[in-house]
N, C-alpha and C positions, 0 to 999 in steps of 0.2 A: 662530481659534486663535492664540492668541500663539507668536511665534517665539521659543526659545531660546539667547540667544549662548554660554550656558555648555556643557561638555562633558556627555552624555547617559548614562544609567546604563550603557551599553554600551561605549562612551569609556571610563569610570572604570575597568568591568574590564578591558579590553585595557590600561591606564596601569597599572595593579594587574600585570596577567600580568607585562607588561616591568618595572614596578620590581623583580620578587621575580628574574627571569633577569639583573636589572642585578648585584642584590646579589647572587646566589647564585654568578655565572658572572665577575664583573667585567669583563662586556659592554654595553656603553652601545645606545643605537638607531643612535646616530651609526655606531658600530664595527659590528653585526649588519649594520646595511647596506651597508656597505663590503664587509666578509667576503664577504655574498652575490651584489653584483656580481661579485666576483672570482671567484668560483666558478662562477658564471651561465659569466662568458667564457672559462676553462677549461677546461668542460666539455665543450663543442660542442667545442675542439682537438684535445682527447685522444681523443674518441671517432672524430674524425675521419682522426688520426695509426694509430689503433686499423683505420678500416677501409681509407687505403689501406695499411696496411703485409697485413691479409688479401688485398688486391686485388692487390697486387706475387707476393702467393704463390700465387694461383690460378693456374692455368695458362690463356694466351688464349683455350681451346675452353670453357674453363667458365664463363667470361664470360656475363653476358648480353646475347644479340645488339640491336642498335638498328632499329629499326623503319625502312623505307623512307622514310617522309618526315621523320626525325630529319635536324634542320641546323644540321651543326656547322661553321661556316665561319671563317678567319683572315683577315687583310690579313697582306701580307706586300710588304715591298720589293723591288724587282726585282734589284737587286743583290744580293741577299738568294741569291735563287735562281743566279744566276751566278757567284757566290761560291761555295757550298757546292757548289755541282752542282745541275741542278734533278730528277734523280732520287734523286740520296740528299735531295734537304730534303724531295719530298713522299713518300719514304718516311718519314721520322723525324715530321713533322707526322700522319700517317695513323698510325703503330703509336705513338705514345706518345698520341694527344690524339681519335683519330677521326676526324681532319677529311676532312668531303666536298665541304668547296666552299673553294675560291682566290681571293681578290680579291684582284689583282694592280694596281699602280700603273699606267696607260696613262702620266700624264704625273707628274710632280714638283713640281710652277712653286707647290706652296705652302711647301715647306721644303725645306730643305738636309740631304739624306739620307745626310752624311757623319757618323756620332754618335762622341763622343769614345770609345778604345777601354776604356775600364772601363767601359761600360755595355754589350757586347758580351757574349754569351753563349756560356763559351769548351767548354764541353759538348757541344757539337756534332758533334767527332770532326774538325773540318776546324780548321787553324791560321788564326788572324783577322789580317786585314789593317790595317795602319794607315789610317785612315783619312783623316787632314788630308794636305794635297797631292793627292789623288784627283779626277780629271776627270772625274765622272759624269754622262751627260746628265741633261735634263729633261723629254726624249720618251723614249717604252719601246714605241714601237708605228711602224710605216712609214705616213706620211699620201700620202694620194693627190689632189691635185690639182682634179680634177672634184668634190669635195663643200665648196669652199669659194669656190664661185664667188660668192656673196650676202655675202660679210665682206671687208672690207681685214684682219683678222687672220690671220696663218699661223704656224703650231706651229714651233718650233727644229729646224732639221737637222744634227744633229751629224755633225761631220766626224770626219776620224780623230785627232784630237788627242782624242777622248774615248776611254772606254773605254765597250767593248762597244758602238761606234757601229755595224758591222755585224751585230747578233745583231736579230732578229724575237722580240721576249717572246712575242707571242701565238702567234705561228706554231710556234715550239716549246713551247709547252704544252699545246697541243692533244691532241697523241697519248699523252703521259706521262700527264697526268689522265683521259684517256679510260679507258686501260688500269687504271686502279687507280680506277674508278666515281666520280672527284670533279667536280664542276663548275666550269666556267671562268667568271669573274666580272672584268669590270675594274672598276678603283677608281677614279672620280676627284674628288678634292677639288679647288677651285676655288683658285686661284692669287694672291695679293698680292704688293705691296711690291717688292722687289730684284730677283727674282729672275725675278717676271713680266714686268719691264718693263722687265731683260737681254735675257729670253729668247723672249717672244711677239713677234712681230715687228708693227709699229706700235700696240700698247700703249696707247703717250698719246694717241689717238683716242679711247677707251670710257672712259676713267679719270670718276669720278664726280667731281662738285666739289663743297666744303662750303659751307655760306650765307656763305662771305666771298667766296667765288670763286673756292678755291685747288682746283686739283687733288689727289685723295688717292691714296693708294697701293692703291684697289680699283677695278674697273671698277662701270659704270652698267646695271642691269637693264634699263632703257627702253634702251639705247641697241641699235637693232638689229643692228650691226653684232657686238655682243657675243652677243646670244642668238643668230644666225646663225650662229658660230663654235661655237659650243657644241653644236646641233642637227647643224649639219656634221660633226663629230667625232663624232657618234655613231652618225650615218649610216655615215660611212668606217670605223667597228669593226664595224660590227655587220654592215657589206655586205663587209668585207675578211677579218674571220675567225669562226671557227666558237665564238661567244662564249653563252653561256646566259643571263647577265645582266647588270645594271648597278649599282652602289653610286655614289651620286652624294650629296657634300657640298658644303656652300658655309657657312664657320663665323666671319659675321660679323654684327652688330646691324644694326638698322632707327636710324634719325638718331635715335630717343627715347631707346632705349637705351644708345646708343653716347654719348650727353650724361648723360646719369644717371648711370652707371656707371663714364665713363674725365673727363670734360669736356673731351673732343675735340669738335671742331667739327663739328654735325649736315651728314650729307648724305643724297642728292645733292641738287642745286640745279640741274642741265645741263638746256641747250634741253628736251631730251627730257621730263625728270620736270618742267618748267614747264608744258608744253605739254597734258599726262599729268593733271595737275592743273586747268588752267585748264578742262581740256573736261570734270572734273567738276563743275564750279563754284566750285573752292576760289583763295581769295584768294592768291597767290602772293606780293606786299606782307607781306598778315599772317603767313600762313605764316612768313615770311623774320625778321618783328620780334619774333614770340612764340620763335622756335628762337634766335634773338640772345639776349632776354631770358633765358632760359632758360640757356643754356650761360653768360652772364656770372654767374647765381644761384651756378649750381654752382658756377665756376671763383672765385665769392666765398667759399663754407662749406669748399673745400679749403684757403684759406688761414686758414681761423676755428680758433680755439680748439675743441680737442676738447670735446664737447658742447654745442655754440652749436647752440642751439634754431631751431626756423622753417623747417626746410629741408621740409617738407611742405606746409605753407603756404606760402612759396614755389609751390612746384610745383602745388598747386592754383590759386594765383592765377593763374601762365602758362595754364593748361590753359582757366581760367574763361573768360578776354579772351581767349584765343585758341584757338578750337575748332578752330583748322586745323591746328596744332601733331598735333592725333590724328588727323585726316582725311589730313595728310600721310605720318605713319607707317604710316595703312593702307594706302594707296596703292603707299608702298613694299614693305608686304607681299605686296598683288596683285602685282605686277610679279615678286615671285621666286617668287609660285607658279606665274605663268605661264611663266616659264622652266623650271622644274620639269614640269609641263605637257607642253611642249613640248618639251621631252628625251623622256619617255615616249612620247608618241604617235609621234617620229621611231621608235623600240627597236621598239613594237609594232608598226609598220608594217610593219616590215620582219621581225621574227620575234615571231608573236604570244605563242610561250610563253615569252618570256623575261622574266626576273623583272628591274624597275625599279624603284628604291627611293630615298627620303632616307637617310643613315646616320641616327643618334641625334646630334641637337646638343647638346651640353657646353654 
């Protein structure tokens, strides 16, 4: 059967239909489609404006109820809660939004949870506080001593030059969410940069190094000192307070990505991930010459002219000569599952029904 490039008897009249709505309406195809997107995205608002403005009228008994294992959960900052009150915030989170579960920030150590005050949400019914000059810790939880015995790492002790240095988050949440059926969840996102390495105390021991040798501002999976710490701490929450679950993140690339993406210098390259490497049989040499190669490519097409060709080729060329380039990437994949791993098995150990989890990485 011969194929036809010209348009088919069916084409003709659909061409036919729209020219006679072009002429008759002076609507183009270009224009009807436009129209119709915008109407497309319209739609859904208004009908939406449509049902919660019915839902604001109903009254809360004619609602309908949410099923027992419906989970609607928030993160919420700890100052958050200490700010407003922690009984009026998880009333107003509960009666405007449903929430039955709290994940609460144990530690801080990956941002500065002072946000400029126009992004404050001033609805609240409580007056917002300035927040620049504010001495806020970057623990929210009381550490105890005996579950850190396996790390030189120890969590910040805030003295009383902070605020809220003497208040227990967990220990006061416990009864308030109990009583109004929510569950208690700690948060913790894994810590970089300034403020970890203020604030953890011997720091530059785990820090991971990139293929030149420099130290970076995140710690090292292999390094045990670091997953020890980690495991410790979750032991000492989950044996110190009456907690349900765990949200655990860690929101940083594997050495391929992080050269691809930013042309920072691939890591880790420490004793540890050599060592880590060498006992799977991966060349640590080549490793070292293809992540060089590599990161010099990129940090060459970021000064190129927009649209200078070859950056793929490139990238396959590293990959070809150097298969350890990806053998080292996974490698460092294993290493953060087994930290992950091993945060879980420390939770369940100790309380089997509590729910342990990744967040969603961005």
């Amino acid at each position: 059967m011969k194929e036809s490039c010209g348009p088919t008897e069916h084409e003709k009249q659909n061409d036919s239909i729209e020219t006679s709505v072009s002429s008759d309406n002076n609507l183009t195809r270009r224009d009807f489609m436009r129209d119709l997107a915008a109407i497309s995205a319209i739609a859904p608002l208004a009908s939406g404006t449509a049902v919660k403005a019915q839902q604001a009228a109903a009254p809360a008994s004619a609602r309908k109820p949410l099923s027992a294992d419906t989970f609607i959960g928030i993160q919420i900052g700890p100052q958050t809660l200490f700010d407003e009150g922690i009984e009026r915030c998880l009333d107003l989170i509960q009666e405007t939004a449903a929430v039955n579960a709290v994940m609460v920030y144990s530690q801080t150590y990956h941002m500065d949870m002072r946000r400029p005050l126009q992004t404050l949400a001033p609805d609240h019914g409580v007056p917002l506080k300035e927040m620049s000059g504010r001495r806020l810790p970057q623990v929210w939880m009381k550490t105890h001593e005996q579950y850190y015995q396996h790390t030189v790492l120890r969590h910040q002790q805030p003295d009383g030059t902070y605020e809220f240095a003497d208040r227990d988050l967990f220990a006061e949440l416990v009864s308030p969410t109990r009583k109004r059926g929510m569950k208690l969840y700690a948060r913790i996102l894994e810590g970089s940069g300034s403020i970890a390495a203020q604030s953890i105390t011997n720091f530059s021991q785990v820090r991971a190094q990139d293929v030149y040798g420099q130290a970076t501002s995140f710690a090292c999976w292999n390094n045990p000192d670091y997953k020890n710490w980690w495991t410790g701490t979750v032991e000492d929450m989950f044996r110190s307070y009456q907690l349900d679950g765990l949200q655990w993140g860690a929101e940083r690339h594997g050495p391929l990505m992080t050269t691809l993406l930013s042309g920072r210098a691939p890591f880790c390259f420490c004793v540890h991930c050599q060592a880590r490497c060498q006992a799977q049989g991966i060349s640590v040499d080549c490793a070292r010459q293809g992540f060089t190669e590599l990161c010099a490519g990129v940090r060459a097409l970021q000064q190129s002219p927009p649209g200078t060709s070859g950056a793929f080729t490139g990238l396959l060329r590293v990959l070809l000569r150097y298969p350890e380039v990806l053998a080292w990437e996974y490698q460092y994949r294993l290493s953060r599952e087994e930290t992950a791993q091993a945060i879980y098995k420390t939770v369940k150990t100790i309380k089997p029904a509590a729910q342990v989890g990744w967040h969603v990485d961005h």
